[in-house]
C-alpha positions in Angstrom: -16.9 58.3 -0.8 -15.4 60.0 -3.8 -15.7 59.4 -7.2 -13.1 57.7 -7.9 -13.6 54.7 -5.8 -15.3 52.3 -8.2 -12.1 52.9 -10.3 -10.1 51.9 -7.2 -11.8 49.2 -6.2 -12.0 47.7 -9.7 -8.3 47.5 -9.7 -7.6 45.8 -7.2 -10.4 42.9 -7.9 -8.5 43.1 -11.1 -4.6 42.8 -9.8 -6.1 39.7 -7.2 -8.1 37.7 -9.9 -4.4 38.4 -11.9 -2.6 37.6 -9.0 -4.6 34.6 -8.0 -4.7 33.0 -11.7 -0.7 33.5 -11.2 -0.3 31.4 -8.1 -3.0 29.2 -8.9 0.2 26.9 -10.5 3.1 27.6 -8.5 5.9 25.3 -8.5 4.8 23.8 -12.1 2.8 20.7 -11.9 1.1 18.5 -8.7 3.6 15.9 -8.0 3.2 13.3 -4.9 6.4 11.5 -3.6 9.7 12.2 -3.6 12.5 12.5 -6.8 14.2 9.4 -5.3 11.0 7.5 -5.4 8.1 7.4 -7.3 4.5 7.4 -4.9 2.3 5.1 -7.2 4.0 2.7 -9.7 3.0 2.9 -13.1 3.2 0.9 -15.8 6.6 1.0 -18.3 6.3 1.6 -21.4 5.7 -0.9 -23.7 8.4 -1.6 -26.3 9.5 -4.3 -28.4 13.2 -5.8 -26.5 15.1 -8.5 -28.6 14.5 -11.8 -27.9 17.6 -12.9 -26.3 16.7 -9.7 -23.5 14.9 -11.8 -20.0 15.0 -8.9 -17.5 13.7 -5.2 -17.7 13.5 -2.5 -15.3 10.0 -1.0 -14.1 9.7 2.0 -13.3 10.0 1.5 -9.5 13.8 0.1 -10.4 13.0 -3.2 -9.8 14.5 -5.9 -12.4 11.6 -7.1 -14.1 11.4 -11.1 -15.7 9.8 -10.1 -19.4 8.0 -13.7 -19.2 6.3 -12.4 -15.3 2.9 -12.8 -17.0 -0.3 -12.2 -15.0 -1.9 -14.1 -12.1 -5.6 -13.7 -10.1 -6.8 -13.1 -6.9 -10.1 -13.1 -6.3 -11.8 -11.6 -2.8 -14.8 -13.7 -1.9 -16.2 -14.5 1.4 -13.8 -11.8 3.0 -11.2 -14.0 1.8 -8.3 -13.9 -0.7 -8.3 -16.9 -3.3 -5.3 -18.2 -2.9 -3.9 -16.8 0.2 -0.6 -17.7 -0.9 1.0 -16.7 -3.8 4.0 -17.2 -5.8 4.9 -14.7 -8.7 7.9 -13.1 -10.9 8.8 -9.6 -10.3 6.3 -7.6 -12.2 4.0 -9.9 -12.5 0.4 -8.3 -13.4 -2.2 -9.6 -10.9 -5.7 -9.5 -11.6 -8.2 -8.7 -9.0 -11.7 -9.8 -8.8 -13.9 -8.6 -5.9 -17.2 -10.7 -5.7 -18.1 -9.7 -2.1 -20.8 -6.8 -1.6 -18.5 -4.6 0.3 -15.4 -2.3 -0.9 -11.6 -4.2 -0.5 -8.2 -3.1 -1.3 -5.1 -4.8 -2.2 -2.6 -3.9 -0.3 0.8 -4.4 0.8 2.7 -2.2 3.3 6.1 -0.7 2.4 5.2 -0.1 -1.4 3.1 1.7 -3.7 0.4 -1.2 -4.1 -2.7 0.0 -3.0 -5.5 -0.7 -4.6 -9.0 -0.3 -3.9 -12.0 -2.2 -5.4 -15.6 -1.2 -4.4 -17.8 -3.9 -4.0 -18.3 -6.1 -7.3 -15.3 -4.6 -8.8 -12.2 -5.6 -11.1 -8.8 -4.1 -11.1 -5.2 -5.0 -11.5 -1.8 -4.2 -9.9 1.7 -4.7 -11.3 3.9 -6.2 -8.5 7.1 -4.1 -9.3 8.3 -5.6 -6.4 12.1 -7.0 -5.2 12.4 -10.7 -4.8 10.8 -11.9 -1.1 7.9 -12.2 0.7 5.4 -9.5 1.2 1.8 -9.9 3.2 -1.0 -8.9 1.2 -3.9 -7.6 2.4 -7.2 -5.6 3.0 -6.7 -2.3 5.2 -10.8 -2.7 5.9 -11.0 -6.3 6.9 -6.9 -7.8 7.4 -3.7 -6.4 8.8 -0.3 -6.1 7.9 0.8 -9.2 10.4 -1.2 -11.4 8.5 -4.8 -11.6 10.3 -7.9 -11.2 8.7 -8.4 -10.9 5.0 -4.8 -11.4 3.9 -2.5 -13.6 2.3 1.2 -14.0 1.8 2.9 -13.1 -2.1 6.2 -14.8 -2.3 8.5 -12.5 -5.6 11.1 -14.8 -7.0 
C-alpha cells in the first residue's frame, strides 16, 4: 500500500462518524402518531379557570367536566373491582393491581393502555367522549367483554 493510505482511510472514518452524528436526528425529534391525533394522551396543563367555567378541553379534544374527579379500580383475583363503572369525561382513575401477575388497563379504540406489573399502582385519565367503552386486560380479558374486563360508561 502507499503511504498515504492511513491519511485516506482516516478521512473517511472521519466524514462517516460526521456523517452518522448528522443523521443520527433526522427529521427533528421522535414523534409517534399522527398531527390529527395524539398516540398517548397526556395530561393538560394545570391552570387556574374561573369559577363560573364547568368544561375544559384535554388534550385528546374531548370536553372535559372540571368537577370529573378521580375513581379506582382495583385488579384482584383476575378480576376488575367494579366491573362496571360510571365516570365524567376525564375522570382520573386509579389503578391498583394486587394480583402476582402483570395487567393492563385497556380500552380498544383509544390511547388507554396501561400496564401494571404485578403489585403495581398507576393511573389513567379517561379523556374519553361520552358512551360506553369495555375495559379490559389484553393478557387475561378481550375486547367483547370476556375474561378480565369490565364495562366504563362516560357521561
Amino acid at each position: 500500500m502507499t503511504p498515504g493510505w492511513k491519511r485516506t482511510l482516516t478521512g473517511g472514518l472521519l466524514a462517516l462518524g460526521i456523517l452518522g452524528a448528522a443523521c443520527s436526528n433526522y427529521g427533528g425529534a421522535k414523534t409517534t402518531g399522527s398531527a390529527s391525533a395524539p398516540a398517548t394522551t397526556t395530561a393538560p396543563s394545570k391552570t387556574t379557570a374561573p369559577a363560573e367555567t364547568s368544561a375544559a378541553t384535554s388534550a385528546a379534544g374531548v370536553t372535559c367536566d372540571t368537577s370529573a374527579g378521580k375513581t379506582a379500580v382495583v385488579m384482584q383475583g383476575f378480576a376488575f373491582a367494579p366491573p362496571k363503572l360510571s365516570a365524567k369525561a376525564c375522570t382520573t382513575v386509579s389503578l391498583d393491581n394486587k394480583d402476582s401477575a402483570t395487567h393492563t388497563f385497556t380500552i380498544d379504540g383509544t390511547s388507554i393502555n396501561v400496564n401494571l406489573p404485578e403489585g403495581s399502582k398507576g393511573s389513567a385519565e379517561l379523556a374519553l367522549a361520552p358512551g360506553d367503552y369495555i375495559y379490559y386486560c389484553r393478557f387475561h380479558g378481550s375486547a367483547d367483554g370476556t375474561g378480565m374486563a369490565g364495562k366504563l360508561t362516560v357521561t
